[in-house]
N, C-alpha and C positions, 0 to 999 in steps of 0.2 A: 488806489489804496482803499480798502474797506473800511468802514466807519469807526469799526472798532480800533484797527491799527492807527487813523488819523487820532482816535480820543489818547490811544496810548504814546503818540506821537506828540501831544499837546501837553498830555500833562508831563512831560518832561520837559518838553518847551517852558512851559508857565515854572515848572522846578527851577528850574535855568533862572527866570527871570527874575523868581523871589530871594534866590541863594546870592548870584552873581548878581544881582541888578544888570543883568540883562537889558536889550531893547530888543522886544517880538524880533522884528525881524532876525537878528543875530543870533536870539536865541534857536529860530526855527531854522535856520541855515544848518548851524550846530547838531542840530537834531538829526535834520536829514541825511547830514553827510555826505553831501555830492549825489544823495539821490534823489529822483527828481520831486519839485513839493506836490500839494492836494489842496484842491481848493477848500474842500470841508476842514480842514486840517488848516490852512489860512484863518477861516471863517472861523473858527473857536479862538486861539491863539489871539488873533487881533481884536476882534469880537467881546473875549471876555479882559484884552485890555484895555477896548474903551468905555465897557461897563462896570468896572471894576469896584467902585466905591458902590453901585448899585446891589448889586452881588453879592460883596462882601456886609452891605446894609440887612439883605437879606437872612442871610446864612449866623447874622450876630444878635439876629432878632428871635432866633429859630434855637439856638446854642441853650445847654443848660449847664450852670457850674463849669463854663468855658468859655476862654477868648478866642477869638479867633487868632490871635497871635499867638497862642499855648497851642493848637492844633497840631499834629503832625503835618510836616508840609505836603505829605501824597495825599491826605485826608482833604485838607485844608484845599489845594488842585483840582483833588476829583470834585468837591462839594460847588466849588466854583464853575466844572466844566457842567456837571449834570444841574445848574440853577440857570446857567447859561441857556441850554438846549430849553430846558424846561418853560424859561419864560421869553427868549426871543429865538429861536426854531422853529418857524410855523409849520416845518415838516416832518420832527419830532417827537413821536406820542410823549407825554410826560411819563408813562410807564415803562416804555424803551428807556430811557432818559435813567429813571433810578435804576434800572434793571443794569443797565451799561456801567453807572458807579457803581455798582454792587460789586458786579462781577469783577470792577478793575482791581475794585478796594483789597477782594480776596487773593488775587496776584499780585498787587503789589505793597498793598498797608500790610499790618500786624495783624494778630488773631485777633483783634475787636474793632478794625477798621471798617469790616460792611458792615456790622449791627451798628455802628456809631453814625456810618454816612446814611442808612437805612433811615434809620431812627431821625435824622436831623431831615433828610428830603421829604419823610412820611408829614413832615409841622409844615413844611412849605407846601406840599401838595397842598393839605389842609385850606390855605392861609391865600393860598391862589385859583383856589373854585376847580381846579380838573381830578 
């Protein structure tokens, strides 16, 4: 699975998990659908459930005129998967990283989903030296 399909494989996963109260695993089985998993794809998914309050610490610090529980939930996923890679990915450039939630934001958020995830990962760059 290429990275990309594993990110858009995740953030459905992580949808899964925030809507249903999901557990990763069951959400990523779901996802898959009997097809076979990806480790990269493991590795976000679990990844940014055991960082999650970290993440979300991040992403609430970084918010302007918004909670992270008012977020759209694709917005809200992607911000999580691309802060994920961004700060525990050591094989990750941080600019792949926003680059990858941009792109997903425009396929799958609304017409102000990339300028919003743009905008929120450009105060985290800032905010973590890369």
């Amino acid at each position: 699975m290429k990275r990309r399909v594993a990110r858009e494989k995740s953030l459905q996963a992580l949808y899964q998990i925030d809507i249903a109260k999901s557990e990763p695993e069951e959400a990523m089985e779901s996802v898959l659908n009997g097809a076979p998993t990806d480790e990269y794809f493991e590795t976000l998914v679990t990844g940014i459930a055991e960082q999650r309050e970290q993440i979300d610490g991040m992403i609430r610090e970084n918010l302007e005129n918004w909670t992270l529980e008012r977020l759209a939930n694709i917005d809200r996923n992607l911000l999580r998967i691309a802060v994920y890679e961004m700060v525990y990915s050591e094989d990750v450039p941080v600019s792949v990283a926003m680059n990858e939630a941009i792109e997903i934001a425009k396929k799958f958020g609304d017409d102000q989903s990339s300028s919003f995830v743009n905008a929120v990962l450009s105060k985290i760059k800032e905010k973590i030296g890369n």
